[in-house]
N, C-alpha and C positions, 0 to 999 in steps of 0.2 A: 492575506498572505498564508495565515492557516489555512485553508480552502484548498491553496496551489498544494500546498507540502503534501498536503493527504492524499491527493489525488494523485501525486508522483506516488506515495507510498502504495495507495492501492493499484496502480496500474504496475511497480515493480515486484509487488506480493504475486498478484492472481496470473501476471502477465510472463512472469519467471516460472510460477510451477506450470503453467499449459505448454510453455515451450521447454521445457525441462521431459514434459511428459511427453511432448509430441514428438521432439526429435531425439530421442534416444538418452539424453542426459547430459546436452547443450545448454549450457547454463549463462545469462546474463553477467555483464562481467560484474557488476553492483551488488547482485545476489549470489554469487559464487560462494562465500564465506556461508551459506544458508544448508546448499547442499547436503552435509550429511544431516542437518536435520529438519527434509524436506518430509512431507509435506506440509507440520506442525509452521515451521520457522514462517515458512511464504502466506500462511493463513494468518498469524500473527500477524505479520508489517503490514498486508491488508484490512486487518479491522483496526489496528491502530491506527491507517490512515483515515479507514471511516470515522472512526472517532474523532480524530482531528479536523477532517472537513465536517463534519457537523459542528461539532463547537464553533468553530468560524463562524459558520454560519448562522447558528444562533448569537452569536455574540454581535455578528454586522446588524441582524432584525431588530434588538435589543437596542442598539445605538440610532437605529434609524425611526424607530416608532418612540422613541424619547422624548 
């Protein structure tokens, strides 16, 4: 389940500042609140989610090779 969350986080961090940049300042309605402290905010929730799908997924090898 951590795996899933991260992976939303990384896809609405890296996926809100490309279309923030690409279309003029069209922002995800999730990531809206990010806006004024774009680009810092959207790289954050993106490595916090890698973070979080890593852990996962160390945590399922750990339980599986036990």
């Amino acid at each position: 389940m951590r795996e899933v969350i991260g992976i939303i986080l990384i896809v609405q961090g890296i996926g809100s500042l490309v279309i923030t940049k690409a279309f003029n300042g069209q922002e995800w309605f999730l990531m809206r609140w990010a806006t004024p402290y774009s680009p810092w905010a959207h790289i954050a929730i993106a490595v916090f989610g890698l973070l979080l799908a890593a852990a996962g997924t160390s945590a399922r090898r750990r339980r599986n090779h036990a």
